[in-house]
C-alpha positions as CSV (number, residue, x, y, z in Angstrom):
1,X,218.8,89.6,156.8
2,X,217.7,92.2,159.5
3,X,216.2,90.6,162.3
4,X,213.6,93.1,162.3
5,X,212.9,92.0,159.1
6,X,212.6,88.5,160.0
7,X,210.3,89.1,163.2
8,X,207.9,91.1,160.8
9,X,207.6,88.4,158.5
10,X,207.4,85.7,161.3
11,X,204.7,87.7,162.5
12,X,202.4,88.5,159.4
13,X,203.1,84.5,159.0
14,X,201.2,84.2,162.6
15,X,198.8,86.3,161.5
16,X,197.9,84.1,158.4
17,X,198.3,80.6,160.4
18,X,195.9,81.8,163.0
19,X,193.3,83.7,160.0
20,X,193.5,80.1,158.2
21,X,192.4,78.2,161.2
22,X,190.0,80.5,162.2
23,X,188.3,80.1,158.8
24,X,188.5,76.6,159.0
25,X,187.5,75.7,162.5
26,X,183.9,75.7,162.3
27,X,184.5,72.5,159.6
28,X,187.0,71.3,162.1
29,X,185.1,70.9,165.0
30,X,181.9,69.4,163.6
31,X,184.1,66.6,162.6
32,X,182.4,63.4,164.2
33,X,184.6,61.4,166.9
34,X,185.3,58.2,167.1
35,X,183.1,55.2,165.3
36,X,179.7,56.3,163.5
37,X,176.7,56.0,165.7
38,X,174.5,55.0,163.0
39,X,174.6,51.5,161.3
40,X,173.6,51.8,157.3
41,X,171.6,48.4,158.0
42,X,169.8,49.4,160.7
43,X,166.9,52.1,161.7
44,X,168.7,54.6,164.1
45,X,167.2,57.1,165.9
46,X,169.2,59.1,168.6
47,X,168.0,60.9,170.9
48,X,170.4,64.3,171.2
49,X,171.7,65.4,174.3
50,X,170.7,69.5,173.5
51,X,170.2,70.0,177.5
52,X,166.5,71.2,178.4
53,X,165.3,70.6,175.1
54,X,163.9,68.4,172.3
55,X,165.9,67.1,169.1
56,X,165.7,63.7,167.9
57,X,167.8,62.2,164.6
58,X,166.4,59.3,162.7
59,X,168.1,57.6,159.9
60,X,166.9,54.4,158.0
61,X,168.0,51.7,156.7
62,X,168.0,53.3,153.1
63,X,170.0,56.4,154.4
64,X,166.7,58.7,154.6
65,X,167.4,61.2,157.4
66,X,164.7,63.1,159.8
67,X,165.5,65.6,162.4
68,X,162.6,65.5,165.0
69,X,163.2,69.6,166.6
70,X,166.2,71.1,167.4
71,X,167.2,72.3,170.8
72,X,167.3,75.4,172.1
73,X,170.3,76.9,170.6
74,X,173.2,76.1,167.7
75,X,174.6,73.5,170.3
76,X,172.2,71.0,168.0
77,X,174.9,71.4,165.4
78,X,177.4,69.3,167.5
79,X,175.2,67.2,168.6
80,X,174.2,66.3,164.9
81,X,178.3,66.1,164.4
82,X,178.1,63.3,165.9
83,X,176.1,61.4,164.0
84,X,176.5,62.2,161.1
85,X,179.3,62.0,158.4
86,X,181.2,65.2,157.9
87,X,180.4,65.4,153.9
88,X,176.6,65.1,154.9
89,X,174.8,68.0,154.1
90,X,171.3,67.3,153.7
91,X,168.4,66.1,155.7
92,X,165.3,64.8,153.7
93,X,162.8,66.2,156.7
94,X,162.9,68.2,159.7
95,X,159.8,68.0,161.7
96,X,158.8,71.0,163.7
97,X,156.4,69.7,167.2
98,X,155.6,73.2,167.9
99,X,156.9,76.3,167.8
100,X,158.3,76.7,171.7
101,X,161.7,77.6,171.6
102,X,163.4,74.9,173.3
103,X,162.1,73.0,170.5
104,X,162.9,75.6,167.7
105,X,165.7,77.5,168.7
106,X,168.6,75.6,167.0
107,X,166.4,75.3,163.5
108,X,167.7,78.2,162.2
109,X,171.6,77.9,162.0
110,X,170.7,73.4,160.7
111,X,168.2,75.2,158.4
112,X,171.6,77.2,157.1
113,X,173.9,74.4,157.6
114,X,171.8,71.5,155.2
115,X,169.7,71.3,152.9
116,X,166.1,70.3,154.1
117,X,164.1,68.8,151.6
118,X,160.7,68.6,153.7
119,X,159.6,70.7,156.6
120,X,156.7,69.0,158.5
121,X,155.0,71.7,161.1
122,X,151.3,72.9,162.3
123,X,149.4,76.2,161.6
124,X,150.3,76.7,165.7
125,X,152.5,80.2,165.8
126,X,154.3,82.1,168.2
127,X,155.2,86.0,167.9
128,X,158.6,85.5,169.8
129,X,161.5,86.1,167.3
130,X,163.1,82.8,167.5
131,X,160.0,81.5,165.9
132,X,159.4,84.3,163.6
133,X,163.2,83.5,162.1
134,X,162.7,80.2,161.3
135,X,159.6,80.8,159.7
136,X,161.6,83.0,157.4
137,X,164.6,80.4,157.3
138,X,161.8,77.9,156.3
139,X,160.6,80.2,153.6
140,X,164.8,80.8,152.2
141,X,165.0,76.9,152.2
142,X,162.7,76.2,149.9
143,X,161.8,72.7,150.6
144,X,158.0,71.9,150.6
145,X,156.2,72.5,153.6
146,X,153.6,69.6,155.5
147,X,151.0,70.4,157.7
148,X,150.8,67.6,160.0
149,X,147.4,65.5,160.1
150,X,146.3,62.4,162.0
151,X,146.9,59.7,159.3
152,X,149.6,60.9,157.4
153,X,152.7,59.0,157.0
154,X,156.2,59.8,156.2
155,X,158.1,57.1,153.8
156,X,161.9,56.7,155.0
157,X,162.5,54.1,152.7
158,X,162.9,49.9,153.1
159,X,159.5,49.6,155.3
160,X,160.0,52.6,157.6
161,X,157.6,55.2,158.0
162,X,156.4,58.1,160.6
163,X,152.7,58.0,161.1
164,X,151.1,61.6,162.4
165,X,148.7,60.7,165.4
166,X,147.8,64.1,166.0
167,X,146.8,67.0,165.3
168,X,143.5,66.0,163.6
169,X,142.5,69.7,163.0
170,X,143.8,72.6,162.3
171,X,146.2,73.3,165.2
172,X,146.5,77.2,165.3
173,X,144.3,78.1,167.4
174,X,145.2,75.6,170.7
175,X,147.9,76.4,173.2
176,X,151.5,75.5,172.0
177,X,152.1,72.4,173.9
178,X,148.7,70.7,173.1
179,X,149.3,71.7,169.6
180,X,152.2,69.2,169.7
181,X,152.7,66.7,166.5
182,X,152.5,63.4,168.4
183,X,153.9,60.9,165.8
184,X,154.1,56.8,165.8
185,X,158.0,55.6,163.9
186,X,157.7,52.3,163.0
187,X,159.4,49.6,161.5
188,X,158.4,46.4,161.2
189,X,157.6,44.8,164.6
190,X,159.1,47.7,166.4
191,X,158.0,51.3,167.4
192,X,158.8,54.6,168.5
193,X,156.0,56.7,170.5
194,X,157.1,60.7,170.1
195,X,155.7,63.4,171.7
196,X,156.9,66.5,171.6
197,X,155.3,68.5,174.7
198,X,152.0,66.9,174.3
199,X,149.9,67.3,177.6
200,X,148.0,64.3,179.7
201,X,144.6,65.3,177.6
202,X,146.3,64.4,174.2
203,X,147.1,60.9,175.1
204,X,144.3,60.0,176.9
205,X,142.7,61.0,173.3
206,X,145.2,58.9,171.9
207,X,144.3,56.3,173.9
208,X,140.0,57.2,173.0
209,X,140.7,56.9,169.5
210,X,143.9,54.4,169.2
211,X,144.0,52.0,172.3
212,X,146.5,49.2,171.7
213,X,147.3,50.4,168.3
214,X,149.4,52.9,170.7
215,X,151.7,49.9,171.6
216,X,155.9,51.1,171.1
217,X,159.3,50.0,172.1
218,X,160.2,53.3,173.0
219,X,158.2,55.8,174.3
220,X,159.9,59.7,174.4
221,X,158.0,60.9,177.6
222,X,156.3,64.1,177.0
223,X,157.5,67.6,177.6
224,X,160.3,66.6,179.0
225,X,159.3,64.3,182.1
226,X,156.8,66.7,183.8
227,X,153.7,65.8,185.6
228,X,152.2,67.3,182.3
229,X,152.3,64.1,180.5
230,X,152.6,60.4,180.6
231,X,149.7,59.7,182.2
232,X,149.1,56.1,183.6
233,X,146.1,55.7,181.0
234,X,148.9,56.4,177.9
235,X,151.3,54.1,179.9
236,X,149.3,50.9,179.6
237,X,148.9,51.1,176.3
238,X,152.1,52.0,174.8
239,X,153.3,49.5,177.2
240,X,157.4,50.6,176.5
241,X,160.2,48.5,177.1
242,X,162.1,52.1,177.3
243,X,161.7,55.9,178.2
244,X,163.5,58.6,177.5
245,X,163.4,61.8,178.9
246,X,165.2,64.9,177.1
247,X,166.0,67.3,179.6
248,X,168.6,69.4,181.3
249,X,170.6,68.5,184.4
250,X,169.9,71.0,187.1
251,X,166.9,72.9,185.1
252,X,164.5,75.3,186.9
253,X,161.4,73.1,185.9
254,X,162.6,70.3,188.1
255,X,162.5,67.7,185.6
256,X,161.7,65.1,185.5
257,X,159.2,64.9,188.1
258,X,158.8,62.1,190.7
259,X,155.4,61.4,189.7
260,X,156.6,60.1,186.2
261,X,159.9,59.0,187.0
262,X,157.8,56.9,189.7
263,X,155.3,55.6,187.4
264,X,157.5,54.5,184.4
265,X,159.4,52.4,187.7
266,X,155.9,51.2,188.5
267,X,155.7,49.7,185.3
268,X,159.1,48.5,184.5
269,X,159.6,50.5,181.9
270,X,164.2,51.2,181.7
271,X,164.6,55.0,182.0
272,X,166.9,56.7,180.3
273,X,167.8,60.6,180.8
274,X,170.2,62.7,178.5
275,X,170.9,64.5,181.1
276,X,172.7,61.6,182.9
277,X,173.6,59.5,179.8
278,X,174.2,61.7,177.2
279,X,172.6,60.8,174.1
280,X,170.8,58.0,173.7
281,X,171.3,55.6,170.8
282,X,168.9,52.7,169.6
283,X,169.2,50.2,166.8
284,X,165.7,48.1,165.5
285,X,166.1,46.0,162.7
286,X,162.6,45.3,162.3
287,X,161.9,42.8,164.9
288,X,164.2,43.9,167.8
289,X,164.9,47.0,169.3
290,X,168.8,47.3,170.8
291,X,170.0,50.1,173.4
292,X,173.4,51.0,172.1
């Protein structure tokens, strides 16, 4: 055969290798490593390593999933990788804090990747176009759509439920971080306390209305770790055995700041930072809370 020949045909063969794996990479690379995260007996909630941003998975002991934000881009999607089982494509509720975008801004491409059975959100709106396309994503998906109210809770199946803490009205007209969904995971014994960017005011509502009822293993300090939030007042009565703070390495904000990094120390609550360990796993089987 001429070798022309041949080095024409090697190199449409190339050509068809390389198209193949290009289609097929995407699949490829959200394949989790290593062992799963997530025990099927055990309540799991991870907190994601998205950089300056919020995204929290949850998964029960019944298999019912929850995706608390997203980050700020489609980075989420590895994250998520990770934790979940390559064949899994569906997520029985994404809950939306608030509509800022390092919050929002990987909903869009996990609102294309699963199916979302429940959306849980407030009336709070932004006119930026990150939130303005996942309100339409929201809309394609078709799952029903929560507005979040103080006393509602979200069944997960074998005794695990989210309880909404606040809003108590109707959140559209407050500024976007007070309008935060502040929400109470519990299972059995054990809690979770998350806040989305809810400010200093919030809690010390919380604490007005709630007091000890407050009480959690884990508490996600709010907005990030700024001065903002986790007041002293919201300390003593969540009383965590752990923080965590959901943040970038390096960011412009300078978070976390000292003042809560030097308060949680004050009360002895163990600090954890994605930004320094990555995402941050915990295991509860209803009467113990693990660190993974």
């Amino acid at each position: 055969m001429d070798e022309r020949v041949i080095k024409n045909r090697l190199m449409v063969l190339a050509v068809m290798v390389t198209a193949l794996v290009l289609a097929w990479w995407p699949e490829i690379s959200l394949k989790p490593i290593g062992p799963p995260v997530c025990d099927s007996n055990v309540l799991c909630v991870v907190f994601l390593d998205v950089g300056q941003g919020d995204a929290i998975f949850i998964q029960s002991p019944g298999g019912k999933q929850m995706l608390i934000d997203s980050g700020r881009d489609s980075s989420v999607l590895r994250q998520l990788s990770k934790v979940m089982s390559f064949s899994d494509r569906d997520i029985d509720y994404v809950l939306v804090t608030h509509p800022d975008a390092d919050h929002i801004g990987g909903l869009a491409v996990v609102l294309d990747r699963f199916d979302v059975s429940n959306v849980i959100r407030t009336e709070n709106e932004s006119e930026t176009g990150v939130w303005k396309l996942v309100v339409r994503k929201i809309e394609e998906e078709g799952g029903e759509v929560h507005f979040a109210r103080r006393g509602q809770r979200y069944d997960l199946g074998h005794n695990v439920y989210l309880e909404i803490l606040f809003p108590d009205i109707d959140a559209s007209e407050l500024e976007s971080n007070t309008s935060s969904i502040v929400a109470r995971l519990v299972y059995g014994d054990t809690a979770f306390m998350l806040t989305g960017d809810s400010p200093k005011s919030i809690e010390e509502y919380l604490v007005l209305v709630e007091g000890e009822k407050l009480e959690s293993d884990v508490l996600k300090a709010g907005h990030h770790g700024s001065h903002t939030s986790t007041s002293e007042l919201f300390l003593v009565e969540v009383d965590p055995e752990y923080a965590v703070i959901s943040a970038g390495a390096d960011n412009s904000y300078g978070h976390p700041h000292i003042e809560v990094t030097d308060a949680l120390f004050n009360f002895g609550v163990t600090t954890l930072r994605t930004a320094e360990n990555g995402k941050v796993v915990f295991w509860s089987d209803g009467e113990n809370v693990t660190l993974k």
